[in-house]
SEMI-356892 format. One record per residue (C-alpha): x negated, y negated, z. Coordinates in steps of 0.05 Angstrom, whole numbers, padded with zeros to 5 digits, always signed. Example, Ala and Ser with C-alpha at 12.3 -4.5 7.8 and 13.67 -1.06 7.14 Angstrom:
<nodes>
-00246+00090+00156
-00273+00021+00143
</nodes>
This chain:
<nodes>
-00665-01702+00686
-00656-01773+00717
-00723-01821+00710
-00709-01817+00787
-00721-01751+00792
-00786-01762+00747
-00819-01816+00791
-00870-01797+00843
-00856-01815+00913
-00902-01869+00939
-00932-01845+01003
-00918-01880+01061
-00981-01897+01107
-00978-01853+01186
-00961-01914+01236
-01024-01941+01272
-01037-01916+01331
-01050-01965+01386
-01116-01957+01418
-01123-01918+01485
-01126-01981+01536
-01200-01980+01567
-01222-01960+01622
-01246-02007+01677
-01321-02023+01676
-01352-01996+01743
-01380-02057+01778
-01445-02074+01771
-01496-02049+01836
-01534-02118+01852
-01608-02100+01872
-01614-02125+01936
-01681-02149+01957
-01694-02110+02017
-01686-02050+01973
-01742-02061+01939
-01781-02086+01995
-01772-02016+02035
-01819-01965+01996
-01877-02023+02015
-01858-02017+02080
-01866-01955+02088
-01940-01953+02060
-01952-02018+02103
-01985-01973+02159
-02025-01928+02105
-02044-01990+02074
-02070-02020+02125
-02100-01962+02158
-02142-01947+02095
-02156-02029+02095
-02193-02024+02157
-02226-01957+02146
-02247-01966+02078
-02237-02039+02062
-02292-02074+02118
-02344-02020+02094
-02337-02026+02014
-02346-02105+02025
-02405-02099+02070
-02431-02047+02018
-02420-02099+01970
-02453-02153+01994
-02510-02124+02024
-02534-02101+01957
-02542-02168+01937
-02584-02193+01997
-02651-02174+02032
-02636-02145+02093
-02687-02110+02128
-02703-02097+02202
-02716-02172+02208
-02651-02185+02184
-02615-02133+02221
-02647-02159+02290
-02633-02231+02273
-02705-02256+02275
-02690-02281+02197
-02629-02303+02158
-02609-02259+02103
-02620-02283+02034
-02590-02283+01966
-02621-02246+01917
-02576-02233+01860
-02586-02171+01820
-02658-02150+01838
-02644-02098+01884
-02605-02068+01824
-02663-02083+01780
-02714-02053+01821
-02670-01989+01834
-02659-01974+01758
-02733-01991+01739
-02748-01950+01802
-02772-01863+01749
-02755-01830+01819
-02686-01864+01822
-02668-01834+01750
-02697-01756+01777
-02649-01756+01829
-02590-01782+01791
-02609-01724+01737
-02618-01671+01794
-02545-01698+01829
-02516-01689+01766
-02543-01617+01755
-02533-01591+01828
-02459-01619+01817
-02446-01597+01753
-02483-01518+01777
-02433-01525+01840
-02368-01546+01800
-02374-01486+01746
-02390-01435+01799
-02330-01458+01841
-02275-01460+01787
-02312-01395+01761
-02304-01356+01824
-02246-01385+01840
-02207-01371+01778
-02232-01301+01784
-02210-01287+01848
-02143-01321+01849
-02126-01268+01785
-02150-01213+01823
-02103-01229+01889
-02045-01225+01834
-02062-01154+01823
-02076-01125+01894
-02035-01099+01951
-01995-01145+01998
-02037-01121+02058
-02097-01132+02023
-02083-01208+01999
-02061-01218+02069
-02131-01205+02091
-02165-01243+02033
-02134-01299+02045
-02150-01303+02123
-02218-01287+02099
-02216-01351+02056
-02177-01393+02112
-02226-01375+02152
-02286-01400+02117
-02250-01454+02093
-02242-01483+02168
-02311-01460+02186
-02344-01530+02212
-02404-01549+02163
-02451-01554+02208
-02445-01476+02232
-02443-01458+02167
-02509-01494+02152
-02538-01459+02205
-02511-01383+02182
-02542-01392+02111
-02609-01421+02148
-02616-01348+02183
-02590-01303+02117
-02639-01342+02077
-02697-01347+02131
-02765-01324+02105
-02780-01277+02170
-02711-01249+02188
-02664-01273+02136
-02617-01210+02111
-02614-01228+02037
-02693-01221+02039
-02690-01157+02080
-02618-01131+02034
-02664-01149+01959
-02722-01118+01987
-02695-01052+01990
-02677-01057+01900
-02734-01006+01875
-02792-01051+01855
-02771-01113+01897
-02811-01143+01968
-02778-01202+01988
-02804-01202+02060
-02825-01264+02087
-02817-01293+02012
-02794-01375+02032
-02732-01401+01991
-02749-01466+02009
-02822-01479+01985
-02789-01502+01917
-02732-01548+01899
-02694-01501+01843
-02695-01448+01894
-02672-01486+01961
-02622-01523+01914
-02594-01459+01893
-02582-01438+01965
-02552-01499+01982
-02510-01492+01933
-02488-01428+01948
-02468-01460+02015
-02424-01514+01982
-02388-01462+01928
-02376-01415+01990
-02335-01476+02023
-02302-01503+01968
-02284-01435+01944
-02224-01413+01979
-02188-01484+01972
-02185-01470+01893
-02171-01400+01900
-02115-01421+01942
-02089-01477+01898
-02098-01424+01832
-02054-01372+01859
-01997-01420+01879
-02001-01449+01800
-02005-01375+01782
-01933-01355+01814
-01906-01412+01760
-01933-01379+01701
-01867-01345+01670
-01879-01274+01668
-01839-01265+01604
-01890-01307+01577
-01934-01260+01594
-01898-01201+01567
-01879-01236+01498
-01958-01240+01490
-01976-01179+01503
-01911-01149+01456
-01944-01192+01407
-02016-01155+01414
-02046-01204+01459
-02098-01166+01501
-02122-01191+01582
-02156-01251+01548
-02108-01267+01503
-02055-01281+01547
-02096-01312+01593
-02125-01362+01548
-02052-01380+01508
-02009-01368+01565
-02041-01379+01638
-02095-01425+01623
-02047-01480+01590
-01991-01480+01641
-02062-01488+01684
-02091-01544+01663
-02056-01596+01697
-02080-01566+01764
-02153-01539+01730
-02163-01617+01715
-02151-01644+01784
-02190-01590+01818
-02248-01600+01779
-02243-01669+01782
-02242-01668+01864
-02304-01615+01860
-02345-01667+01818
-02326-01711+01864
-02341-01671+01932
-02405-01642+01909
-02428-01710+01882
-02423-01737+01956
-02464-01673+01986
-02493-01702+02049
-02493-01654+02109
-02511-01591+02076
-02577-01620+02052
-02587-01659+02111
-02584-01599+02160
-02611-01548+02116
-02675-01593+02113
-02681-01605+02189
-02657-01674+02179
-02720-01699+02125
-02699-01674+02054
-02769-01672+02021
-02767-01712+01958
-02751-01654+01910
-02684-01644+01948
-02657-01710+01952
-02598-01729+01923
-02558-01796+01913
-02530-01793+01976
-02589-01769+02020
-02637-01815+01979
-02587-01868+01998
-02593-01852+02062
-02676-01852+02073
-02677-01921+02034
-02638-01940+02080
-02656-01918+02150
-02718-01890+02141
-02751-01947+02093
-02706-01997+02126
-02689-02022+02065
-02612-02045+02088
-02608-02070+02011
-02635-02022+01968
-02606-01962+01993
-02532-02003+01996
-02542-02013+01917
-02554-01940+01908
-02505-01927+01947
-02452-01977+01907
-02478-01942+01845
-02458-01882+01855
-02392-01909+01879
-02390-01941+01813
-02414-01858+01774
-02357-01829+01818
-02306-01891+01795
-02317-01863+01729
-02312-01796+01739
-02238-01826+01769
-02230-01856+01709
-02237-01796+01660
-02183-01751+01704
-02134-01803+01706
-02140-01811+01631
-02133-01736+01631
-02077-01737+01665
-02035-01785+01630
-02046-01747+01563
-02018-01680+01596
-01962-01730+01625
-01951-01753+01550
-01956-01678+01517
-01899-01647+01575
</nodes>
């Protein structure tokens, strides 16, 4: 055997490729300015509409509460004057200010639960009736829904009435029970609980109609992998419904706090038009500072301080709602 046969071969490198030529670069979209300048145009008339709605009224709101204005000032027989903080100080040093600011926050709080209760309850139920009779339902709850507030004021004045009302005449017949001619109205708990009765029965159908369109998103194989699991009616409510939910439970509660913290007409008509002082809330204690006192000033700072409880209720949904933004 030859040492040529012997020797290894020495491999011989593959040739190099040459690089696949690149592609031409796309050209570059220049932002134009009048693109950027069209989504504000649009808003321009909602912007400006809400400007002279809302805009006019917050500053005069504002700067009332730092003057005295009173009937003299309002008829122009004196200047109004400067007064800093003290119609602040004497509204938060004021024990009767603090009673209705704890009774708002109960009567809204009462109002709230019973809303999202009933709602809840009764948006789960239309998933589990009859076509014809969720038709009906729902007209039901249109039709309260649209029922002006003042009429329906004036329907819970005669079902509550102390001489003819029905729910006297309808608990009267329970064994053991005379309600007849008993008056819901001679004590704050109890008048407060009727009127808010009234506001749940108009803010009712809104959430029950909201809840069931959330509820046609909830996956029903979801459902069904819970209950293959062993998850009972509650289970899968709580772990399945009630977190694909929340997003919509957060902003409906947040508007009810926010709607039955400015309850106005309800109280107002329900009382004949002069809330006695253990049914006033912020907004109808506002109100009688205001134009029944004719204290201009006072009843603007109450009146910018509740602006100022509902800013932060504002505040506490939109934090909510960022964190369910960052969790999805």
């Amino acid at each position: 055997m030859s040492a040529a046969d012997t020797t290894t071969p020495a491999k011989v490198p593959p040739p190099r490729q040459a690089p696949p030529p690149a592609l031409p670069k796309a050209p570059r979209r220049r932002r134009t300015s009048g693109a950027g300048a069209v989504p504000w145009a649009l808003l321009a008339p909602c912007l400006l509409i809400l400007a002279l709605v809302m805009g006019y009224p917050l500053v005069r709101l504002v700067t009332l509460s730092f003057q005295k204005f009173g009937q003299s000032q309002l008829w122009g027989f004196q200047p109004a004057e400067s007064v800093g903080f003290d119609n602040f100080g004497k509204v938060l040093g004021d024990s009767e200010f603090w009673t209705v600011v704890v009774r708002t926050i109960v009567f809204a709080g009462g109002s709230v639960v019973l809303t999202m209760v009933l709602g809840m309850l009764i948006a789960l139920l239309l998933q589990r009736v009859s076509g014809w009779v969720k038709t009906l339902i729902n007209i039901a709850l249109v039709a309260s829904w649209g029922m002006p507030i003042i009429v329906a004021t004036t329907v819970f004045k005669w079902l509550f009435d102390s001489d003819y009302g029905v729910f006297n005449a309808l608990l009267s017949k329970l064994p053991g029970v005379d309600m007849i001619g008993h008056n819901w109205f001679a004590s704050g708990p109890q008048g407060l609980a009727v009127i808010m009765l009234l506001v749940v029965w108009g803010a009712v159908p809104f959430v029950v109609i909201t809840l069931s369109a959330g509820l046609t998103q909830v996956p029903s194989e979801l459902e069904e992998a819970a209950r293959l699991d062993g998850a009972g009616a509650w289970g899968v409510f709580r772990y399945v419904t009630l977190p694909i939910l929340k997003p919509i439970i957060v902003m409906l509660t947040t508007l009810s706090v926010i709607w039955d913290m400015g309850v106005f007409p309800q109280v107002f008509v329900m009382r004949g038009g002069h809330p006695e002082a253990e049914f006033q809330l912020l907004t109808t204690y506002s109100y009688d500072r205001a134009f029944v006192v004719n204290d201009y000033a006072q009843g603007s700072a109450i009146a910018l301080l509740t602006v100022l409880l509902l800013l932060g209720v504002v505040a506490v949904y939109m934090r909510q709602m960022l964190q369910i933004g960052e969790v999805e």
